[in-house]
N, C-alpha and C positions, 0 to 999 in steps of 0.2 A: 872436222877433227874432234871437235868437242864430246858430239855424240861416239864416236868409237870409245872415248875415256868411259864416258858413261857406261857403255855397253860393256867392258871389261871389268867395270866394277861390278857390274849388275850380276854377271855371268859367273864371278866369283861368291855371290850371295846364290846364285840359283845351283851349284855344285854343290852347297852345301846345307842347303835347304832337304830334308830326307826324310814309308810304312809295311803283313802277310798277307797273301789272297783266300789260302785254303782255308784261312778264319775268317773269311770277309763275309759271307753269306750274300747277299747281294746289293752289297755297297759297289754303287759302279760313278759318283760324281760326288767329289769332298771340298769344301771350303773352311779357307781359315784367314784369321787374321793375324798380321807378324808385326812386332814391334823390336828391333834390331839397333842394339849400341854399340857399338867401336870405339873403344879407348884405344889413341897411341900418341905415344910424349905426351901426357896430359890433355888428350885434347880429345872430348866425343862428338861421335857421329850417330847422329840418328836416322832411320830409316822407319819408316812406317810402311808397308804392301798389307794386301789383299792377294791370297794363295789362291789356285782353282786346279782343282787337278780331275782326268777324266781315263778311268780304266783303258777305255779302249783306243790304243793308238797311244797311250802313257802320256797323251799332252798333260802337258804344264803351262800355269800361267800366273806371270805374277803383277797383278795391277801398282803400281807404287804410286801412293798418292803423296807422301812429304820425304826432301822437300822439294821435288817436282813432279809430277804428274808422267806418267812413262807406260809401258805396257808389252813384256817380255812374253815371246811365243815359242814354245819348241815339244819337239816330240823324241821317241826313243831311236828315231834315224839320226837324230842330231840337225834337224832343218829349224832355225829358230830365226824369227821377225822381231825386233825391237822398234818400237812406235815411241815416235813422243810427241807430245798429243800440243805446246805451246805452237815450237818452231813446224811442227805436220811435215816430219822426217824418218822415214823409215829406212832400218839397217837390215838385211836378211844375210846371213851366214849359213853354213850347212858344217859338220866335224863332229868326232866324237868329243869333244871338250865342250859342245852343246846340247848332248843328250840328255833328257830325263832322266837316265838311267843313272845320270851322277847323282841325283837326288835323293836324300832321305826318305822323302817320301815315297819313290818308285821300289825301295827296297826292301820299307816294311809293307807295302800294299802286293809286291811281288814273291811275298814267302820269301827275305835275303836276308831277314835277320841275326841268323847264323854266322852269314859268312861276308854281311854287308855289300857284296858283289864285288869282294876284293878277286875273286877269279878271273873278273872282267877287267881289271888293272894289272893284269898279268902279276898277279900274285898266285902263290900256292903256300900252301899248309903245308908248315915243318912239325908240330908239335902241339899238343892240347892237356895242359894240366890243373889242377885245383889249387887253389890257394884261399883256404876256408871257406868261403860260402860261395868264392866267386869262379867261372870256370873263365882261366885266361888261354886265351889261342895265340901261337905265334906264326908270322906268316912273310915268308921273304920272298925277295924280287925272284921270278922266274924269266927276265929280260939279259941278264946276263949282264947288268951295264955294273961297274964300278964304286961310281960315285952319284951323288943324289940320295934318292929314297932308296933304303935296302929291306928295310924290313916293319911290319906291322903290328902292334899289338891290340888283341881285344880283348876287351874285359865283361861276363856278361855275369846278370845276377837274378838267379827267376826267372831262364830263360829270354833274358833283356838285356838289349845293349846297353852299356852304363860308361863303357870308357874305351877307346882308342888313341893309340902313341903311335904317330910317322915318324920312325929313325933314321937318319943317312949312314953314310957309310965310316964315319967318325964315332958312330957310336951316341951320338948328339938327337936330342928330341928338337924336330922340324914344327911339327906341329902335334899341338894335343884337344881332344871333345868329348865333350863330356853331355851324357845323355839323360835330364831329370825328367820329375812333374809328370810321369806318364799318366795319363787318363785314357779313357773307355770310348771307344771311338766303336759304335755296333759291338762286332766280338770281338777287335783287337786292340793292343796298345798301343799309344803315339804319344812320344815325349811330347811335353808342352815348353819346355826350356831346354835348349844346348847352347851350350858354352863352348867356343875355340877359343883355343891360342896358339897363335903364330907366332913363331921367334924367328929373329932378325938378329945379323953381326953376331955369329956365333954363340947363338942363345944369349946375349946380354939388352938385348931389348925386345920387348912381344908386344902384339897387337892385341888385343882380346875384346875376342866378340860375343855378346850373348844374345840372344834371339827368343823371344817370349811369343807362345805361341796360344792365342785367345778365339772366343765366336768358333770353335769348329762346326758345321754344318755338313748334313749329307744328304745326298740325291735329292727330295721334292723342295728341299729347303734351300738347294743353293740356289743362287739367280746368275741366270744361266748370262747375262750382258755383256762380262768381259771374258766368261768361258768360251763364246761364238761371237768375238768383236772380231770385226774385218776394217781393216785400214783401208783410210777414205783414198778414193782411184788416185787424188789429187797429192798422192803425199808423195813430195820428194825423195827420190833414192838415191842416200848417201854413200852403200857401200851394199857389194850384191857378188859373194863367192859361190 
């Protein structure tokens, strides 16, 4: 049971983890290093990984060295392996709430910067206006459903993500991100700092995560170890959908 907490927590860091291709020129294997803090009620969490992401097949992979030792696996089917490497217990799950495709990075690396693959969230585009220098898109549920998430907004500036707002149906901001620090990754940008916050008990208390993103490396530079790690025959399976 332990490892499922784990794996849920992890799976929320890797949804939110998130790069165009037609600027890519022939970046096909990217690495990075993540350094992730979590305020809530006073209290931080830090996380330290190691990113590996590979064009083809959209795997992702995220090594977490503090403060345990772990090694998350999935692709854009949504088939993902979670190892941890102390107790040698592997979890394998398959869902779209496991795809790469939730990723930041799948998004700018896939030409979605536009529209962040909120189509793929059954979202659709109500309206796109200016608001000085910035162009804001708004974008509501195309599920039909009531309550929850209703609508989206993005905020871009220089053709660059810079801010999104998840609204529910109250009218109340769910969660907000915010996109800094872009740097030169080949020919395209990739923030190096996003900022969430998640509110909880009707907006009166939030989580806030920032996530610092350092070492970006491509193709001959990354090491390829934990990109093509295979969990040892011997590891326990704790959970297998």
């Amino acid at each position: 049971m332990k490892i499922n907490s784990r794996l849920f927590y992890f799976v929320i860091i890797i949804s939110i983890i998130g790069l165009s291709v037609h600027a890519i020129g022939k970046l096909d294997i990217l690495s990075l290093e993540m350094e992730s803090k979590t305020l809530r009620k006073g209290k931080t969490i830090t996380i330290k990984s190691n990113i590996y992401y590979r064009l083809l097949g959209s795997k992702l992979v995220t090594h977490t060295t503090f403060p345990f030792e772990s090694i998350s696996m999935t692709d854009a089917q949504g088939e993902m392996t979670y190892y941890e490497f102390k107790s040698n217990k592997v979890s394998m799950n398959r869902g779209e709430d496991y795809s790469s495709k939730g990723s930041f990075i799948y998004n700018f690396l896939n030409g979605k910067i536009n529209d962040m693959g909120l189509p793929e969230m059954n979202m659709k585009l109500k309206n796109t206006t200016m608001d000085g220098k910035y162009i804001v898109s708004n974008w509501v549920t195309a599920n039909g459903n009531k309550k929850g998430l209703q609508k989206i907004i993005v905020a871009h500036e220089n053709g660059l993500p810079i801010f999104m707002n998840f609204i529910n149906e109250k009218n109340e901001a769910m969660q907000k991100v915010y996109y800094d620090k872009y740097a030169d990754v080949g020919l395209i940008k990739l923030p190096t700092l996003i900022t969430e916050i998640v509110f909880e008990n009707g907006a009166k208390d939030s989580v806030i995560t920032r996530r610092y993103y350092r070492n970006i490396k491509t193709n001959n530079e990354v090491d390829l170890k934990y990109l093509d790690f295979k969990v040892p025959q011997n590891a326990q399976i704790i959970k297998k959908q």
